[in-house]
LUMPANU-118078 format. One record per atom (N, C-alpha, C, O, CB): y, z negated, x negated; atom name; residue number from 1. Coordinates in Angstrom, 2 decimals, m for minus. Glycine has a CB too. Example, Ala and Ser with C-alpha at 12.3 -4.5 7.8 and 13.67 -1.06 7.14 Angstrom:
# LUMPANU-118078
        c2        c3        c1   name   resi
     m5.69     m7.80    m13.19      N      1
     m4.50     m7.80    m12.30     CA      1
     m3.30     m7.80    m13.20      C      1
     m3.32     m8.46    m14.24      O      1
     m4.47     m9.05    m11.31     CB      1
     m2.25     m7.08    m12.85      N      2
     m1.06     m7.14    m13.67     CA      2
      0.03     m7.87    m12.90      C      2
      1.14     m8.04    m13.41      O      2
     m0.60     m5.72    m14.08     CB      2
END
This chain:
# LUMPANU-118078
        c2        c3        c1   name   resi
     m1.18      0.00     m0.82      N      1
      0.00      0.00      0.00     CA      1
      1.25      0.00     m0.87      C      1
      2.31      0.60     m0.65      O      1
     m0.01     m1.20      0.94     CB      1
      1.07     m0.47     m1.49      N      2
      1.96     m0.53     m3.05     CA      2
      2.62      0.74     m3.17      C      2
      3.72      1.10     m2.75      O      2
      0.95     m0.70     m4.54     CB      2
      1.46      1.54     m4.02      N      3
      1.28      3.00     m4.36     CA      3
      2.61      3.43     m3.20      C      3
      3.82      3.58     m3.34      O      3
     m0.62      3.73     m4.00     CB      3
      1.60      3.54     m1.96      N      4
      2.51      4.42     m0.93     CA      4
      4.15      4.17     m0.70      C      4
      4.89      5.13     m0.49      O      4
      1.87      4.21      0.50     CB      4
      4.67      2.69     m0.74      N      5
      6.14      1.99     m0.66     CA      5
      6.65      2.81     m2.21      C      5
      7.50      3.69     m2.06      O      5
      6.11     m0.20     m0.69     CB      5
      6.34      2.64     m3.09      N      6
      6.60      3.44     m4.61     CA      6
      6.82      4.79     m4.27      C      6
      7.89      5.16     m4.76      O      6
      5.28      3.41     m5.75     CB      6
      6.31      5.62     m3.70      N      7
      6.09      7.13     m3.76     CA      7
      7.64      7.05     m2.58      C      7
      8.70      7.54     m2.97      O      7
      4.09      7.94     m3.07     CB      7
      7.54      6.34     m1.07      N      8
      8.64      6.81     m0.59     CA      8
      9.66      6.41     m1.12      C      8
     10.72      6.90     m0.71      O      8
      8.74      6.67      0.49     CB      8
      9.70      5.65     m1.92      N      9
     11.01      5.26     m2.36     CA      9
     11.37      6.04     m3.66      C      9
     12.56      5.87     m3.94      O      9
     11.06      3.73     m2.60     CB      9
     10.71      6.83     m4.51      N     10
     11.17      7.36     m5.42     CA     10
     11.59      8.67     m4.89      C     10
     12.48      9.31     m5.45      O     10
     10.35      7.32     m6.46     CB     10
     10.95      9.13     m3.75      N     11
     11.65     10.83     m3.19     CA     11
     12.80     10.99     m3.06      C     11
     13.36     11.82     m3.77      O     11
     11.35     11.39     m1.86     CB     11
     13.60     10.17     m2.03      N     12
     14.70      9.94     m1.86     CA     12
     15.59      9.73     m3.11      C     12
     16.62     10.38     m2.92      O     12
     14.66      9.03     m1.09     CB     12
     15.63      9.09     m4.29      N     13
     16.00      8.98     m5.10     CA     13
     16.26      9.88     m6.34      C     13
     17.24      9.86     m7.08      O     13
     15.56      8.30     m5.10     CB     13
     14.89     10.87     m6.40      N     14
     14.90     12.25     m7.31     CA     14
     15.61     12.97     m6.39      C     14
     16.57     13.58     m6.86      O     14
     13.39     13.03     m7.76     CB     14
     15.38     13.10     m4.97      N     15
     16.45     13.79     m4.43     CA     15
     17.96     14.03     m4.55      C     15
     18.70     15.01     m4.64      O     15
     16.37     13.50     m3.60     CB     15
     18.09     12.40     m4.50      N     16
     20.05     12.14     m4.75     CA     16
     20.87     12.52     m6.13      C     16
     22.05     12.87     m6.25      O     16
     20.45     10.33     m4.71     CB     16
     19.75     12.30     m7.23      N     17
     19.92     13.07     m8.54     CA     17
     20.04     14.45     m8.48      C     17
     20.85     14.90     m9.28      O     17
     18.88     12.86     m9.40     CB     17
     19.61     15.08     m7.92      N     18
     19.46     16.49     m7.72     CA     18
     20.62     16.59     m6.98      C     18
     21.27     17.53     m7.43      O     18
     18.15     17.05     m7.05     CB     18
     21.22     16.00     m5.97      N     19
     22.42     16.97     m5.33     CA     19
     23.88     15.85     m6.40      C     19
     25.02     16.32     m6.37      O     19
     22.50     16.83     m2.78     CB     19
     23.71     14.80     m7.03      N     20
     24.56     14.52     m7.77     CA     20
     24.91     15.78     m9.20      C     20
     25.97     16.33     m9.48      O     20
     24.08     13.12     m8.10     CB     20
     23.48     15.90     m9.89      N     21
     23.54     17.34    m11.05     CA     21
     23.87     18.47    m10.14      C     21
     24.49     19.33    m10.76      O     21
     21.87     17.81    m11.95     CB     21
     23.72     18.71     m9.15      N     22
     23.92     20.15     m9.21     CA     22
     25.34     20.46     m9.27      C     22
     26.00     19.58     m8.73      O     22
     23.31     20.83     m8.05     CB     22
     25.94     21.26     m9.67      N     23
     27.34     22.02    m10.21     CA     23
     27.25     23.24     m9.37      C     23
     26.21     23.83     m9.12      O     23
     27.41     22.46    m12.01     CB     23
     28.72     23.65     m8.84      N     24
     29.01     25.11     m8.14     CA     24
     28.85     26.28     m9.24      C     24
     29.03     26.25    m10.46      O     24
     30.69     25.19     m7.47     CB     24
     28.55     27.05     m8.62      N     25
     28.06     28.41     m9.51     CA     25
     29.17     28.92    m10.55      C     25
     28.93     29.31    m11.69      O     25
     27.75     29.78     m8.43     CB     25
     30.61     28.84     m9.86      N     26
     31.65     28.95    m10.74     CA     26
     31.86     27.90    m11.73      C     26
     32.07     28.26    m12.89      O     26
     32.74     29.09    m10.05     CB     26
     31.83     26.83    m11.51      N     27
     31.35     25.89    m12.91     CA     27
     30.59     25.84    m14.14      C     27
     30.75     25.52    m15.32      O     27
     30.86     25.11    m12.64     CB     27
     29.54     26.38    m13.24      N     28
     28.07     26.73    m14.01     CA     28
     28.46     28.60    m15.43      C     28
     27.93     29.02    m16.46      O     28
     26.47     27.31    m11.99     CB     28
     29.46     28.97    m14.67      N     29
     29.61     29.64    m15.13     CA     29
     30.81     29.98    m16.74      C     29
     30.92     30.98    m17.45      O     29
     29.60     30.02    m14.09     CB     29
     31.40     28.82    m16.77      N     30
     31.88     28.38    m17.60     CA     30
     32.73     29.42    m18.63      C     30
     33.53     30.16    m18.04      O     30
     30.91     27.69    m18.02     CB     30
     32.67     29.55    m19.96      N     31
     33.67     30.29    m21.00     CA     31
     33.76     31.61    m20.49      C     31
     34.75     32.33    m20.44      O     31
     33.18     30.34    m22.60     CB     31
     32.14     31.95    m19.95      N     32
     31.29     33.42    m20.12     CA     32
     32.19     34.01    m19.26      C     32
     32.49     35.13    m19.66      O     32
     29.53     33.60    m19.61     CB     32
     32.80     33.65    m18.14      N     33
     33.71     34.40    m17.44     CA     33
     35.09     35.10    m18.09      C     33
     35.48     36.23    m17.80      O     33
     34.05     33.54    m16.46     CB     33
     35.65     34.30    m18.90      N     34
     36.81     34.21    m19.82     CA     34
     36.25     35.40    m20.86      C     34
     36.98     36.37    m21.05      O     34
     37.08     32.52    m20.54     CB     34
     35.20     35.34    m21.41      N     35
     34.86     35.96    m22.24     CA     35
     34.35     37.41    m22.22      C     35
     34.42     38.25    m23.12      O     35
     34.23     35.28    m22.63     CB     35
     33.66     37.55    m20.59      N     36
     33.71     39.13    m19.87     CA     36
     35.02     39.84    m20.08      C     36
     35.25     40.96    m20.54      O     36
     33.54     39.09    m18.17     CB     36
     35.72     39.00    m19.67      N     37
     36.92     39.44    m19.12     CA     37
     38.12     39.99    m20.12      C     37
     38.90     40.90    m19.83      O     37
     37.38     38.32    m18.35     CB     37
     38.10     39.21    m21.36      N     38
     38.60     39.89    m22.39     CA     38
     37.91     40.87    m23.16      C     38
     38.42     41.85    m23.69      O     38
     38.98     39.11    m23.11     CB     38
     36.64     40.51    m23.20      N     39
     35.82     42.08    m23.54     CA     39
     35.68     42.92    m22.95      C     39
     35.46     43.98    m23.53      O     39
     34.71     42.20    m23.77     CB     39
     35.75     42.90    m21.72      N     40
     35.76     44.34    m20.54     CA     40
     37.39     44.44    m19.96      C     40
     37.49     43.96    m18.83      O     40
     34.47     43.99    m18.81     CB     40
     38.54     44.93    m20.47      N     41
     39.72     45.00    m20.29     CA     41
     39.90     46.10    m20.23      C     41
     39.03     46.91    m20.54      O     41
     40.41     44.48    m20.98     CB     41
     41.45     46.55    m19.69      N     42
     41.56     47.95    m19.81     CA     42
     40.79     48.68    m20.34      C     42
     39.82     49.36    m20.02      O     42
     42.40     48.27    m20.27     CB     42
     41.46     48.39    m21.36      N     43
     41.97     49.36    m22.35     CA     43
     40.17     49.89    m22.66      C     43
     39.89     51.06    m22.93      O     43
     43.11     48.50    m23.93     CB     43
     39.27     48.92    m22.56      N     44
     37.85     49.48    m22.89     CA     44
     37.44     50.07    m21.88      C     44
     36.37     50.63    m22.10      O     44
     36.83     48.57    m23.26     CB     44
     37.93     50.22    m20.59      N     45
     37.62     50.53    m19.70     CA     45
     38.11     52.14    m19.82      C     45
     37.35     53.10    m19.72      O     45
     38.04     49.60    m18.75     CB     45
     39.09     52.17    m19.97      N     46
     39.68     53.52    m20.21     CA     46
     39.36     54.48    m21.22      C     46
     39.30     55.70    m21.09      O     46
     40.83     53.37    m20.39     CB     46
     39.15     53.66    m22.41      N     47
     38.11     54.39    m23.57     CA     47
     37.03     55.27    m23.07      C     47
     36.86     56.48    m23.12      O     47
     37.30     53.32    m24.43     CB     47
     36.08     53.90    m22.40      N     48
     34.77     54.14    m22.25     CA     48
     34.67     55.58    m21.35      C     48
     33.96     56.54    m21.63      O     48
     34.07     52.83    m21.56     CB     48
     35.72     55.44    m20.03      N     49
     35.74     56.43    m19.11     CA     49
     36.05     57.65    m20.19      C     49
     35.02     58.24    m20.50      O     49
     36.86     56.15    m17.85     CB     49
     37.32     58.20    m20.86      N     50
     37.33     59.19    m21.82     CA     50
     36.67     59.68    m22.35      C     50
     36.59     60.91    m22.35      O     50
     37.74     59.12    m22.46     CB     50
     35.62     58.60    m23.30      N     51
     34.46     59.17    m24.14     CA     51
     33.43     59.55    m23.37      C     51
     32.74     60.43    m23.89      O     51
     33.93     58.27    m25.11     CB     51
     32.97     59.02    m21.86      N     52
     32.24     59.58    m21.07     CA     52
     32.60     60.65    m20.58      C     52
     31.83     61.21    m19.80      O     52
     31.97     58.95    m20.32     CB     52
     33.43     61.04    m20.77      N     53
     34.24     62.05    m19.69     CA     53
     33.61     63.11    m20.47      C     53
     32.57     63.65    m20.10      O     53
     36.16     62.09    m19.53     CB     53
     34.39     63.50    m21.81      N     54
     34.13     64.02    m23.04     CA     54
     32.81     64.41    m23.32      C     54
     32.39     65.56    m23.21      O     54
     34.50     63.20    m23.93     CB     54
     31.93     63.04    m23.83      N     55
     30.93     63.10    m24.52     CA     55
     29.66     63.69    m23.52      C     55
     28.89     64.60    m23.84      O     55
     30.77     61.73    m25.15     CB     55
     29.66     63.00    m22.34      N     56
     28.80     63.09    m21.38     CA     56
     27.74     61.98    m21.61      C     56
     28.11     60.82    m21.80      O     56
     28.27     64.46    m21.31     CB     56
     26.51     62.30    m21.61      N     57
     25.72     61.14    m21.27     CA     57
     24.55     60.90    m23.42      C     57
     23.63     60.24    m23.92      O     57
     24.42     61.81    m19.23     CB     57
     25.71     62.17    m23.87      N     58
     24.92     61.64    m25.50     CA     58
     25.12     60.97    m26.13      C     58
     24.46     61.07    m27.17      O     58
     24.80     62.19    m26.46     CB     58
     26.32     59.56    m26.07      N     59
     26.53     58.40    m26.37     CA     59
     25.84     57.32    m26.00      C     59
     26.03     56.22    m26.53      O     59
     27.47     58.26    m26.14     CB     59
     24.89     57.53    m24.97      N     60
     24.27     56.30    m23.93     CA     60
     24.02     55.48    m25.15      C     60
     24.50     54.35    m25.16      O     60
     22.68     56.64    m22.81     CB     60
     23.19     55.98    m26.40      N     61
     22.69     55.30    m27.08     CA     61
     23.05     54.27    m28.02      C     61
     22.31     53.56    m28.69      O     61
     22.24     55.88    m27.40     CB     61
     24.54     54.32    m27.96      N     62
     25.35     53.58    m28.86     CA     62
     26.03     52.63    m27.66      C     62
     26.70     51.68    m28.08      O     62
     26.46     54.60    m29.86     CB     62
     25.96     52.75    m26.54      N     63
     26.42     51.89    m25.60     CA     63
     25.20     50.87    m25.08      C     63
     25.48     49.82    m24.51      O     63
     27.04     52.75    m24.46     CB     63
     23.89     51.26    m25.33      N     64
     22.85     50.20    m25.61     CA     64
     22.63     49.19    m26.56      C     64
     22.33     48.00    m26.46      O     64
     21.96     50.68    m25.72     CB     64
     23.02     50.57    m28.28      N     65
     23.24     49.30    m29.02     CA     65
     24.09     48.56    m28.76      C     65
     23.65     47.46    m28.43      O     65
     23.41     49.38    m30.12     CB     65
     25.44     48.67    m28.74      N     66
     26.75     47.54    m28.42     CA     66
     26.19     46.56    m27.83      C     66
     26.46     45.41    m28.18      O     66
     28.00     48.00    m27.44     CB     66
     25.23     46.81    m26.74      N     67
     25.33     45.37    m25.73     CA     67
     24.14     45.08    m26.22      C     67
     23.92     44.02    m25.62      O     67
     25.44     45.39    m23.88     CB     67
     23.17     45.28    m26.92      N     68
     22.14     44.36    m27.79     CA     68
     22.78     43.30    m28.38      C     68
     22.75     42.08    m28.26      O     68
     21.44     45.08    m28.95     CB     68
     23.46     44.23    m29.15      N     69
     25.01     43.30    m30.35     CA     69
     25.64     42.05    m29.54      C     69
     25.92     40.90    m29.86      O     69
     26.86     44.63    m30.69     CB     69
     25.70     42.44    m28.93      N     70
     26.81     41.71    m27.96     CA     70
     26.14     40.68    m27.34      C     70
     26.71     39.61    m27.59      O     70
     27.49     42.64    m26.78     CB     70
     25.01     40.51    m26.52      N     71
     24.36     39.36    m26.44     CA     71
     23.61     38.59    m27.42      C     71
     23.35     37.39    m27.41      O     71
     23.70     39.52    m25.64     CB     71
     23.28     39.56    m28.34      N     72
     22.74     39.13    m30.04     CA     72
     23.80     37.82    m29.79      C     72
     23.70     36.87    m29.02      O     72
     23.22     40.56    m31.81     CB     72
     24.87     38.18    m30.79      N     73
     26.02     37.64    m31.06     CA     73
     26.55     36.43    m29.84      C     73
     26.96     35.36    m30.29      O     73
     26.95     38.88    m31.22     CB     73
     26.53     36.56    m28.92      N     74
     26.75     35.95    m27.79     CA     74
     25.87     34.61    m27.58      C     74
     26.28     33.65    m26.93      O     74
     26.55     36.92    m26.78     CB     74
     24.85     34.66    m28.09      N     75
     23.59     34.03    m27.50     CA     75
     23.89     33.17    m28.91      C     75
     24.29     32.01    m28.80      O     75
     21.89     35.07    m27.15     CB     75
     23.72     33.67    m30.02      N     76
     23.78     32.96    m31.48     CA     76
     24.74     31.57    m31.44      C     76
     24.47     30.39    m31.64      O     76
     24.51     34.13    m32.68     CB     76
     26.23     32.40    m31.00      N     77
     27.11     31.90    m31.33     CA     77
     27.08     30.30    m30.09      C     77
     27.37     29.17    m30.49      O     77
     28.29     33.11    m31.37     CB     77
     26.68     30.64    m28.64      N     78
     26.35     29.58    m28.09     CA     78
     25.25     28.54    m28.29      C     78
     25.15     27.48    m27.68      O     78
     26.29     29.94    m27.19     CB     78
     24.37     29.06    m29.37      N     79
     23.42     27.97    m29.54     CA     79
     23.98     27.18    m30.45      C     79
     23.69     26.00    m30.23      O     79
     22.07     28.34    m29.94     CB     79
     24.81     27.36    m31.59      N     80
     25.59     26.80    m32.82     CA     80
     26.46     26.10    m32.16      C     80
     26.21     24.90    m32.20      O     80
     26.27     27.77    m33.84     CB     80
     27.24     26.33    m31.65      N     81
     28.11     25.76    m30.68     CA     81
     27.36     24.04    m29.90      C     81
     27.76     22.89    m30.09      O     81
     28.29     27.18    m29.44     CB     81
     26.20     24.55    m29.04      N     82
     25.57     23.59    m28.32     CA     82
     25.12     22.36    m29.40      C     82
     25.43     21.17    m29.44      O     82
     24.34     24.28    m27.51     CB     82
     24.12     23.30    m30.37      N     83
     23.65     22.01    m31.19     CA     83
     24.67     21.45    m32.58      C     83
     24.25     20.85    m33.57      O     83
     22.05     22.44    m31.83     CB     83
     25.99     21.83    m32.30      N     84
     26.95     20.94    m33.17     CA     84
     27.75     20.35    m32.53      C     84
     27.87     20.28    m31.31      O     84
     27.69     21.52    m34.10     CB     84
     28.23     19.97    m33.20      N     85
     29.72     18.81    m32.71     CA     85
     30.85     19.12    m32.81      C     85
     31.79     18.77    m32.10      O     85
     29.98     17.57    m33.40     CB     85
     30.86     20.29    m34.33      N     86
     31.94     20.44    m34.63     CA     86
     31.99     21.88    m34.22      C     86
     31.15     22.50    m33.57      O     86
     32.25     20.01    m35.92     CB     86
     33.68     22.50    m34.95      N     87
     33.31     24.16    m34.82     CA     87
     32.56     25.37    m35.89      C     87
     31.96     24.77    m36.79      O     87
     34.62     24.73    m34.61     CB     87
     32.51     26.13    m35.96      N     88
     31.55     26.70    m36.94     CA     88
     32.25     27.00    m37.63      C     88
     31.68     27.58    m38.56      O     88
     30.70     27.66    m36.71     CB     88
     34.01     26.90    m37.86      N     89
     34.63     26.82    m38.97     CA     89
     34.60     25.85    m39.70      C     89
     34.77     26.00    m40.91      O     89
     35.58     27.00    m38.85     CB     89
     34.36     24.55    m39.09      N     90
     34.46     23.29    m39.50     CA     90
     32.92     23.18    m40.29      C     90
     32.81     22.21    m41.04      O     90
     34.79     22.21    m38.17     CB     90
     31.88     23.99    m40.19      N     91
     30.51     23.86    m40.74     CA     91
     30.44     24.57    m41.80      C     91
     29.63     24.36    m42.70      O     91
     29.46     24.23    m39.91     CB     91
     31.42     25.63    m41.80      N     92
     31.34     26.56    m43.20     CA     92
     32.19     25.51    m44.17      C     92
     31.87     25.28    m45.33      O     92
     32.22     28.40    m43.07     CB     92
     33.05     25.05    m43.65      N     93
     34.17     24.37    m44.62     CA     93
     32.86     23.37    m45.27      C     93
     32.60     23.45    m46.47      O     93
     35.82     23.36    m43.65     CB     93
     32.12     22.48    m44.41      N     94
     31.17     21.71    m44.83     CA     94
     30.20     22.03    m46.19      C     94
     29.97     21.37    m47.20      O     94
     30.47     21.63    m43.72     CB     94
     29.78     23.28    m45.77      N     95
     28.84     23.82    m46.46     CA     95
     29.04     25.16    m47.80      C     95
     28.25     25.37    m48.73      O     95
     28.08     24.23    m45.33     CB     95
     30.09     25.76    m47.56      N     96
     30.42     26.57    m48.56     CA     96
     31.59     26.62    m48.91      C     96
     31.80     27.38    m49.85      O     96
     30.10     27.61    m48.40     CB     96
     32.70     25.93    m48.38      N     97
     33.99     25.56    m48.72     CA     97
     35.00     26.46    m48.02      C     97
     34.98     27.63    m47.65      O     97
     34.15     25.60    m50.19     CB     97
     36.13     25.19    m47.95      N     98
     37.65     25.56    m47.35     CA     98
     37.56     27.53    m47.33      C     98
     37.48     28.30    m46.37      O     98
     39.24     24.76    m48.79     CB     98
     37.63     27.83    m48.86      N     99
     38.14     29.38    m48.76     CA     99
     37.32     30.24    m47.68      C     99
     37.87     31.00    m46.88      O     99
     37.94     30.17    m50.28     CB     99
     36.13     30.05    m47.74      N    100
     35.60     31.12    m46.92     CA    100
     36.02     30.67    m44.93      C    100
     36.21     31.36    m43.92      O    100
     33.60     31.15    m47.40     CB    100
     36.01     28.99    m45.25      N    101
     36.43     29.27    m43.15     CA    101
     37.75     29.69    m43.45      C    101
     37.78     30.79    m42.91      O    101
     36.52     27.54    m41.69     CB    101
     38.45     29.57    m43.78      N    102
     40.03     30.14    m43.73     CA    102
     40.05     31.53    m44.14      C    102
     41.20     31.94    m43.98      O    102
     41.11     29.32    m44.75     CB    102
     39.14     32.62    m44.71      N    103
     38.92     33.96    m44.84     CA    103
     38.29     34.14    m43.64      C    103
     38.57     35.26    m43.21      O    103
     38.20     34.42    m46.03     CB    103
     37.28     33.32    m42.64      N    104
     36.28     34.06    m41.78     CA    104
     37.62     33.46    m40.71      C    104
     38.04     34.38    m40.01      O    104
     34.22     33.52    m41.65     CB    104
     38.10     32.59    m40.54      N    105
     39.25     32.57    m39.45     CA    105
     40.23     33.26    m39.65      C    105
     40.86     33.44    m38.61      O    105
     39.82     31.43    m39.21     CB    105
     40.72     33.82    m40.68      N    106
     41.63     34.76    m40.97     CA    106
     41.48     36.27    m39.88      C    106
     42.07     36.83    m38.96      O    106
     41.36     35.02    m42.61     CB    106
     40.25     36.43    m40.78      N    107
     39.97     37.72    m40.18     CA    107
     39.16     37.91    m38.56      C    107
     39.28     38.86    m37.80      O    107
     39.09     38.36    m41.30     CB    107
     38.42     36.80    m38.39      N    108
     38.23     36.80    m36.81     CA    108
     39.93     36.96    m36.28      C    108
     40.22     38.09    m35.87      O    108
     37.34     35.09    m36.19     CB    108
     40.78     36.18    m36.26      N    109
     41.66     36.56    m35.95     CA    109
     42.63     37.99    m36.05      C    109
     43.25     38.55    m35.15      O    109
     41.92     35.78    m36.23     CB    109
     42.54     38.29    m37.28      N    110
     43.53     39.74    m37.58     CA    110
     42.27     40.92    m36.43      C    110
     42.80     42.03    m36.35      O    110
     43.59     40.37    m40.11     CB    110
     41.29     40.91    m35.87      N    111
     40.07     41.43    m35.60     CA    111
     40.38     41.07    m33.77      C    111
     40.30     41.94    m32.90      O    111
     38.58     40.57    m36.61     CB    111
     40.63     40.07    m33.58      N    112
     40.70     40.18    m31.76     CA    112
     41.97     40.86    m31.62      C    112
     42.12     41.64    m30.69      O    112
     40.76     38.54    m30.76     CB    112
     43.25     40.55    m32.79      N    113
     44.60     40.81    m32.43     CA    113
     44.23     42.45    m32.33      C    113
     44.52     43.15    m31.36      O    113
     45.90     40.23    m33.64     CB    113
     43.64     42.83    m33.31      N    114
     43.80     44.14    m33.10     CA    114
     43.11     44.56    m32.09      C    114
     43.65     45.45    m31.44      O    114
     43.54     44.84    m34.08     CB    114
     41.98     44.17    m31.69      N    115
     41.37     44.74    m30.60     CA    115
     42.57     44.34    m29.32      C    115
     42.87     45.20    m28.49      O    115
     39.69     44.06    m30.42     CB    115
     42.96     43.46    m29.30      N    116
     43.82     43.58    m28.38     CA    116
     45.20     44.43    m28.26      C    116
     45.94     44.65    m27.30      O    116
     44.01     42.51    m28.26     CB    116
     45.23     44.74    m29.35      N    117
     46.65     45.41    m29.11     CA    117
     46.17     46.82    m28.73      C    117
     46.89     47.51    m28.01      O    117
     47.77     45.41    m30.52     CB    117
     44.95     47.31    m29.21      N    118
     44.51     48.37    m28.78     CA    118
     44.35     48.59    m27.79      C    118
     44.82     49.63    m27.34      O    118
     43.79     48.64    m29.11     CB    118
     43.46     47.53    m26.81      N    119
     43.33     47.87    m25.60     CA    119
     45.46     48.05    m24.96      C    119
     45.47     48.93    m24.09      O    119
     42.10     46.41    m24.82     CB    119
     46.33     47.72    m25.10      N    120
     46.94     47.61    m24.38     CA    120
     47.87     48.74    m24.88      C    120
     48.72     49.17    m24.10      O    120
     47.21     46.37    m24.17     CB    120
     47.75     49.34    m26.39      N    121
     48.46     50.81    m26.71     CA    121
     47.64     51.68    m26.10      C    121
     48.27     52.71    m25.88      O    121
     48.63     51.27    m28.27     CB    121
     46.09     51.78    m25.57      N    122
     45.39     52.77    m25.03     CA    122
     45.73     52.81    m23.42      C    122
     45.63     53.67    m22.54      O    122
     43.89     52.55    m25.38     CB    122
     46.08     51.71    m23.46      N    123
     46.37     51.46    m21.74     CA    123
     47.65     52.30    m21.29      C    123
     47.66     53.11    m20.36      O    123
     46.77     49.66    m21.35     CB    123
     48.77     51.95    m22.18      N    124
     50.06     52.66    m22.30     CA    124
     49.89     53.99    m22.51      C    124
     50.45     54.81    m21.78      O    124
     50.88     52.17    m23.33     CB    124
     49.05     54.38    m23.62      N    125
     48.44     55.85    m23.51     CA    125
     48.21     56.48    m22.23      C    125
     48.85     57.51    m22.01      O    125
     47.17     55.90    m24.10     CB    125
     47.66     56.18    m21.62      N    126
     46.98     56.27    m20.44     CA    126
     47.64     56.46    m19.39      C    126
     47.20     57.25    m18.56      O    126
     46.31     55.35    m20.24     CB    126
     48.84     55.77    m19.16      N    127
     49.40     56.02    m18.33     CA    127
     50.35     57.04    m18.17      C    127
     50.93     57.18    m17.10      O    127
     49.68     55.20    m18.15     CB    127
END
């Protein structure tokens, strides 16, 4: 009788955990939205349409690799992220010194600026 008072009383309880964890889908969805969104911008949008326009369908194959790359990279960079504390500039500084995170932050940076300015001179193009 034991047993049985134990069992109803723990259902109810794994239950209430379950609707306390659960998170809305937009929550759940977190950086990755932010991070679509600056990678799929105009300006790539407008590329992509051009070179399709152009090329026709004999590029497919370099638009497969990209998004291999791209979740490659994507997936990497969130597991480093999860199992540290710090940032992965802060791990190079740790491990191979100051110069190289301040060369690999250097140039990650000079590297989005430009991608961004591109998308938005191709955009201007464009119009």
């Amino acid at each position: 009788m034991d047993d049985e008072n134990s069992k109803t009383e723990q259902a109810p309880d794994s239950g209430a955990t379950e609707a306390k964890t659960a998170t809305p889908f937009w929550k759940q969805l977190g950086p990755g939205l932010i991070t679509a969104a600056v990678v799929i911008g105009p300006g790539s949008i407008t590329i992509a349409s051009k070179v399709g326009a152009k090329m026709g369908p004999d590029l497919v194959w370099a638009l497969v690799l990209a998004g291999v790359f791209m979740m490659l990279f994507t997936s990497m960079a969130a597991r480093i992220g999860v199992l540290n504390e710090v940032s992965a500039l802060t791990l190079m500084t740790r491990h191979y010194g100051r110069w190289l995170a301040v060369a690999c932050g250097a140039l990650s940076f000079t590297v989005a600026a430009a991608f961004q300015s591109c998308n938005y001179f191709d955009c201007a193009r464009a119009l």
